[in-house]
C-alpha positions in Angstrom: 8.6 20.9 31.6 7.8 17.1 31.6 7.7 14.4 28.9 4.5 12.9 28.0 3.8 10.2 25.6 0.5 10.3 23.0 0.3 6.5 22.2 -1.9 5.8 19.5 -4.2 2.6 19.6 -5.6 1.3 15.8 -7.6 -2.1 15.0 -5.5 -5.1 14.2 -5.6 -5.7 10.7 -4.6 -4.2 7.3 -4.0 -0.4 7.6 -6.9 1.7 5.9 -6.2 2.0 1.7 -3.5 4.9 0.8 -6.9 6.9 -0.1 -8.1 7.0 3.7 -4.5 7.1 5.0 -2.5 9.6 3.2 -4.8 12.1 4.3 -4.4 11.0 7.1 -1.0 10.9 7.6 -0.4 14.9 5.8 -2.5 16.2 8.8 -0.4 14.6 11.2 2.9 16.0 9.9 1.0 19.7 10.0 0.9 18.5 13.7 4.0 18.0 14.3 4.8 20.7 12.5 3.0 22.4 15.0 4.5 20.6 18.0 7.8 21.6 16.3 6.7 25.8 16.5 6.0 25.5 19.8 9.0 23.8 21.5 6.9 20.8 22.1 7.9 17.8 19.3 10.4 15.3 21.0 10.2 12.5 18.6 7.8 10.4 17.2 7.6 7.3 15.2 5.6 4.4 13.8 5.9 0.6 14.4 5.1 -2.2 12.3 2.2 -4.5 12.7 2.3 -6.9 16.1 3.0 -9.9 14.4 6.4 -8.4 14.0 7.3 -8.4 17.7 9.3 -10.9 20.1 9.0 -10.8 23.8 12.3 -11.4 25.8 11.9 -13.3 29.2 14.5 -14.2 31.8 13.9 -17.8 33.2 16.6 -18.6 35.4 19.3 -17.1 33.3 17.9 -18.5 30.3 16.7 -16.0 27.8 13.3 -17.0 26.5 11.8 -15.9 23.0 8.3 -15.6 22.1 7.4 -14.9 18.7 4.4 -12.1 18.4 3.0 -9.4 20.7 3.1 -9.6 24.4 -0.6 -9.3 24.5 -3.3 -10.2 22.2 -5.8 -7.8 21.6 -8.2 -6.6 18.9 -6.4 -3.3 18.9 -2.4 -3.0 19.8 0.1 0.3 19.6 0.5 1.4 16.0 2.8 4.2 17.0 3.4 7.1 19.3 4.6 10.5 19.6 6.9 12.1 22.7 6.3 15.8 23.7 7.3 18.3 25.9 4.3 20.0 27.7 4.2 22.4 31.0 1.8 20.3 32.8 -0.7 17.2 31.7 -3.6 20.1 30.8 -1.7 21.0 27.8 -0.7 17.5 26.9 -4.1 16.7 26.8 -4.5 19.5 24.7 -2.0 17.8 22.2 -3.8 15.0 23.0 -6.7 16.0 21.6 -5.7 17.5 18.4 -4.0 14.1 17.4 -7.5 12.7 18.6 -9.0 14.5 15.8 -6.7 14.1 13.5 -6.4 10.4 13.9 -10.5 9.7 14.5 -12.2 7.6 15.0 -8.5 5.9 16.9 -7.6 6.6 20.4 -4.7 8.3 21.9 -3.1 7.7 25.3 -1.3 10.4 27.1 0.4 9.4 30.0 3.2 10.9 31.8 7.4 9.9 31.8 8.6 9.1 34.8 
């Protein structure tokens, strides 16, 4: 079994209004509910907005801070989900259930090293 991690990408801005989201948000707990039931669900978790963020740099053994997001984008990581799969078919799989669930976003699935 390998780790995989489901990475989901949202629009910078304000999140959608609790009407869109809570909805939302009940069918991705049924998800992890089912990652749960089938020995899958690692851990998953949320992060606040971008603007929140500091990059750490090393310059010559001086420790640089950046406030902000490493990268600017019009979309950034809005929070992610670890699983267990047998192989990256049935990640995708899991992959594409979140898909759905979280539409019209995007998910990444990449493998852990």
């Amino acid at each position: 079994m390998a780790h995989y991690l489901l990475s989901v990408y949202q629009p910078d801005g304000d999140p959608p209004p609790p009407e869109v989201l809570d909805p939302i948000m009940a069918e991705l707990e049924k998800l992890n509910e089912d990652l749960r039931a089938a020995g899958a669900w690692v851990f998953a978790a949320g992060l606040h907005p971008p603007a929140s963020a500091t990059v750490v740099r090393d310059r010559d053994g001086e420790t640089l801070l950046t406030d902000g997001p490493f990268t600017e984008g019009k979309e950034h990581l809005g929070g992610f989900t670890v699983i267990e799969a047998a192989d990256l078919d049935e990640a995708l799989r899991w992959g594409g259930r979140m898909a759905r669930v979280v539409a019209p976003l995007s998910i990444e699935v990449r493998p852990i090293a």
